[in-house]
N, C-alpha and C positions, 0 to 999 in steps of 0.2 A: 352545177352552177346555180348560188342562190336567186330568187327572183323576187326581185323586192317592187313594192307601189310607184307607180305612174309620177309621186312626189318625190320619188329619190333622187333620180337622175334629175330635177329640177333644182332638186336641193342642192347636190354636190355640184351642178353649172353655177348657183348662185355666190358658193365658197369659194369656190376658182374664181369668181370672177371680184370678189372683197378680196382674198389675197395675192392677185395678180395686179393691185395696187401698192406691193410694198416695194418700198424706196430702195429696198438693200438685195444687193441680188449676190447667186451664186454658181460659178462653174460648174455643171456636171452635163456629161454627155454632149459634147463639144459646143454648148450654148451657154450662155447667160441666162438665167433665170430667177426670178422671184423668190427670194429667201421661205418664204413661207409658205409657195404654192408648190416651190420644189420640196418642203418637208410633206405637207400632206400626201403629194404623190407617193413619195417613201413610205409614210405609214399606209395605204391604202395598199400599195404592192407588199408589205412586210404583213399586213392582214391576209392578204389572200393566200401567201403563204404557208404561214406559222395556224391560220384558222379557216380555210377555206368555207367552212359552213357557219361562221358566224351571222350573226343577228343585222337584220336590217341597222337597229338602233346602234349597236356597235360599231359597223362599217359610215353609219353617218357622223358618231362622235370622233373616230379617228379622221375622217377627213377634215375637221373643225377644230382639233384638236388644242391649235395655235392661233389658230384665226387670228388676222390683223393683231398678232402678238406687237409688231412692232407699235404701235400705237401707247403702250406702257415699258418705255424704256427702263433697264434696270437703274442706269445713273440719276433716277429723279426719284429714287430711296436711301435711305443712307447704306455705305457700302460696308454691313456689321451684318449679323448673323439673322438678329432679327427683323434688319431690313429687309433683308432677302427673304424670309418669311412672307412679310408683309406685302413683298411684289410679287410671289408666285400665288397669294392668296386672291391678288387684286386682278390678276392674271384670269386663274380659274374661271372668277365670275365674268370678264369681259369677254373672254372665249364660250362660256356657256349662256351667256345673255346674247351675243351677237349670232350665236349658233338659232338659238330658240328664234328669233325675232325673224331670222331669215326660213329658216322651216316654215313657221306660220304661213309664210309668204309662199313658200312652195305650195302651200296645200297641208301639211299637215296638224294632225287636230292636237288639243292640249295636253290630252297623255303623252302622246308619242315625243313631245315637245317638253315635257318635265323627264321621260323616263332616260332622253338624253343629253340634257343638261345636268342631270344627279352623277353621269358617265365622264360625262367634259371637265365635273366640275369636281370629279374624284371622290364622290363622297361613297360612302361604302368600300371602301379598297379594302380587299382582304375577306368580303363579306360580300360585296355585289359579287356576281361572278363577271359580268357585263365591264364592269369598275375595270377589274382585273385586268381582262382580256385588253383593254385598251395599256393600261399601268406596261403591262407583257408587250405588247407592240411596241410603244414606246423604247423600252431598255434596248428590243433590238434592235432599232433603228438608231438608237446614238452607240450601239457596239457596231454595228456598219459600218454606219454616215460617218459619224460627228467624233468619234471620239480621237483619232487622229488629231482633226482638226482643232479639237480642244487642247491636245498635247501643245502642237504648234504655238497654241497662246498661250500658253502656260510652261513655258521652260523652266521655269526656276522652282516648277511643284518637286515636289520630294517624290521617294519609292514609297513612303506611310502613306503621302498626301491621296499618291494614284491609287494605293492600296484600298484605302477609306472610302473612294470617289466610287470605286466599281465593287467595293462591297456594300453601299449603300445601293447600286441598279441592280444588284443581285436580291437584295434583300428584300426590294419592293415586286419583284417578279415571285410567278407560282412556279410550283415544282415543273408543270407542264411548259412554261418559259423557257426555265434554268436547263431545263432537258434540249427545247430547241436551240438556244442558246449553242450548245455545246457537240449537238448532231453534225455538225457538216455542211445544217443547210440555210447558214449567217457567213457572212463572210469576214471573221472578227482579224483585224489590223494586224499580218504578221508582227509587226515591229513589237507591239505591245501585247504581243500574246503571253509571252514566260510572265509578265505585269501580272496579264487575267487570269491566267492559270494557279501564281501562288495565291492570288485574291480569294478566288472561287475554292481553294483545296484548304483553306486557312480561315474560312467565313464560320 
């Protein structure tokens, strides 16, 4: 079990308790919950997981990951391609500005505070390895969680649309992902499996 500084667990109390303010909550484990404190739990257990010896800085940018996402709604960019660019872009830095500002506050110093805000805020993917690892958490945590539940809002997607959709979360995962991904030890949506499977054997 890793053991990380005296400012961790000060840190991740401070994120629980920024996203145990969001308005939008979610069924799981016979409770209602915080749309965005019950993702970071997800990513935190999908870290321990998929990495059990990851990096202090890692296990703090996944639990950050979204932070107070709801505070930048998608409906207030236009609903076009490069809107949505432009709100995952605006996204990144509120998550890694709100992450940084609250570490500070925990105690830690400016490094530690850039090295995981560069993690939050995606830069490096493909090349951080830190990047990565959180990019890898992520994918498996909306092949769990969320991706059902996205079907459900999305009826009227096509088999190319879904095709596209999980070839694009494959595509941004490492081969050590794609591997867990596919072990046994994710628990990917019967329903939409024959989906993931021609996705993944056709990428």
């Amino acid at each position: 079990m890793n053991t990380f500084s005296p400012q961790f667990n000060r840190a991740i109390a401070l994120f629980d308790a920024a996203n145990a303010k969001d308005p939008n909550t979610e069924n799981a484990e016979g409770k209602a919950w915080p749309k965005e404190l019950l993702y970071a739990e997800r990513m935190s257990e999908m870290l321990a997981r998929f990495a059990p010896d990851a990096s202090e800085a890692v296990s703090i940018a996944c639990r950050a990951q979204h932070i107070e996402r709801w505070k930048i709604p998608r409906q207030q960019y236009p609903m076009t391609r490069e809107g949505y660019q432009q709100w995952r872009t605006t996204l990144y830095q509120l998550h890694a500005n709100t992450a940084g500002e609250l570490m500070l506050e925990a105690g830690y110093d400016a490094e530690m505070v850039v090295r995981v805000k560069k993690i939050i805020g995606k830069r490096g993917l493909k090349i951080n390895p830190e990047t990565q690892m959180m990019e890898d958490v992520a994918g498996l945590v909306f092949l769990e969680h969320y991706m059902v539940d996205f079907a459900a809002h999305n009826p009227d997607y096509s088999e190319e649309k879904w095709l596209g959709i999980i070839r694009k979360t494959w595509k941004k995962m490492s081969e050590s992902g794609r591997a867990f991904a596919t072990s046994g030890q994710v628990k990917l949506p019967q329903a939409l499996l024959p989906l993931i499977q021609k996705a993944i054997q056709t990428n």
